[in-house]
MISEDO-208042 format. One record per residue (C-alpha): x, y, z; residue in three letters. Coordinates in steps of 0.05 Angstrom, whole numbers, padded with zeros to 5 digits, always signed. Layout:
REM MISEDO-208042
XYZALA ...
REM end
This chain:
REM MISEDO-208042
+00064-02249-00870UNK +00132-02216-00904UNK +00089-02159-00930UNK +00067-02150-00861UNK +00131-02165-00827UNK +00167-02098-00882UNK +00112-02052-00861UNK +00128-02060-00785UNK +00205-02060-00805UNK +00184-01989-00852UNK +00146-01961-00794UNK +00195-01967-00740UNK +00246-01939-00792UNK +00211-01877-00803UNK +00183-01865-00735UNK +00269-01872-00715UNK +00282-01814-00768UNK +00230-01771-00747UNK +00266-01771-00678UNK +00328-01775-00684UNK +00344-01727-00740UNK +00318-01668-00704UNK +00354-01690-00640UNK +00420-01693-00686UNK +00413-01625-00699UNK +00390-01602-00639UNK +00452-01611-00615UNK +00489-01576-00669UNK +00453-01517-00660UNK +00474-01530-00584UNK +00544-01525-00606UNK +00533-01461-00658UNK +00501-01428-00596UNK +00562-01441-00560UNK +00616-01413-00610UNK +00575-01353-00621UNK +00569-01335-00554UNK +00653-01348-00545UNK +00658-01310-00598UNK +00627-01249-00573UNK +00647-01249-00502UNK +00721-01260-00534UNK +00701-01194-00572UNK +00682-01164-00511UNK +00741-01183-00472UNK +00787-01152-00523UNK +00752-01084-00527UNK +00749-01074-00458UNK +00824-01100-00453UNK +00835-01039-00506UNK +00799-00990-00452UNK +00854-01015-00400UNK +00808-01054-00357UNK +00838-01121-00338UNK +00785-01129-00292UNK +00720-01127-00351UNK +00772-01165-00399UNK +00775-01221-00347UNK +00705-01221-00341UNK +00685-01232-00413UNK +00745-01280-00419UNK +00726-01330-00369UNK +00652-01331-00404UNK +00678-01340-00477UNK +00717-01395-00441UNK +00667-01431-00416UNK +00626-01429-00484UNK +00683-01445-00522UNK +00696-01507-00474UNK +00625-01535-00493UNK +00637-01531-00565UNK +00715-01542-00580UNK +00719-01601-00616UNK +00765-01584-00669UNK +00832-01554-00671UNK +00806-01476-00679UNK +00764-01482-00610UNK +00830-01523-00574UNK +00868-01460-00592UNK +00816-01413-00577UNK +00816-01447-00498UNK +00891-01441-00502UNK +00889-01366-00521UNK +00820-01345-00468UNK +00867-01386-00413UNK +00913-01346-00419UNK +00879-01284-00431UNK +00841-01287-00356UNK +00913-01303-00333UNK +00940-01236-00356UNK +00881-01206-00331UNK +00876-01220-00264UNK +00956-01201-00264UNK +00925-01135-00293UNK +00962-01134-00355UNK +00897-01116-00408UNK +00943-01116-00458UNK +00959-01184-00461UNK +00895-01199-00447UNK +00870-01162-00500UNK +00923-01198-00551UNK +00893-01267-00521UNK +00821-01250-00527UNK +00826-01220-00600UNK +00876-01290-00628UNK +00811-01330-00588UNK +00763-01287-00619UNK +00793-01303-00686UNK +00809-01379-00677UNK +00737-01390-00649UNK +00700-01368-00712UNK +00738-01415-00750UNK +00707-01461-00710UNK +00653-01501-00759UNK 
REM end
């Protein structure tokens, strides 16, 4: 009766890792997806900033900032929100410059992000 109450106990054990260690890093490569992607629309958003175009910066800064949204949970994606917020701020005021500086200090906060 023990032995066959362990096997059932063994069973559901292993059935529970095979399913929920691949859902555990499912979502971690959800989140890896996410900081890449901020990463290079923060890229983006900073080169075209460089060009003079406030209106491309803004653009690529308001889609880094929603990718960095889904994945900042540590202090390197809060400040990389922080710096894309304010970086489609200056660019819909047209000032690519700042929204260049913005996008390239989120750029560089977000890869931190681990």
């Amino acid at each position: 009766m023990m032995r066959r109450v362990s096997r059932s106990v063994m069973l559901v054990f292993g059935i529970g890792v095979l399913v929920g260690v691949p859902a555990l890093s499912g979502s971690a490569l959800a989140t890896d997806k996410h900081v890449a992607e901020a990463v290079e629309h923060a890229k983006g958003a900073a080169a075209h900033g460089k060009e003079g175009h406030a209106d491309a910066c803004v653009e690529h800064a308001s889609e880094a900032l929603k990718h960095a949204q889904a994945a900042a949970k540590n202090p390197h994606g809060a400040e990389g929100v922080k710096h894309l917020t304010e970086a489609v701020k200056h660019g819909k005021a047209g000032h690519a410059d700042a929204c260049t500086e913005h996008a390239e200090a989120a750029a560089m906060h977000l890869a931190e992000v681990k």
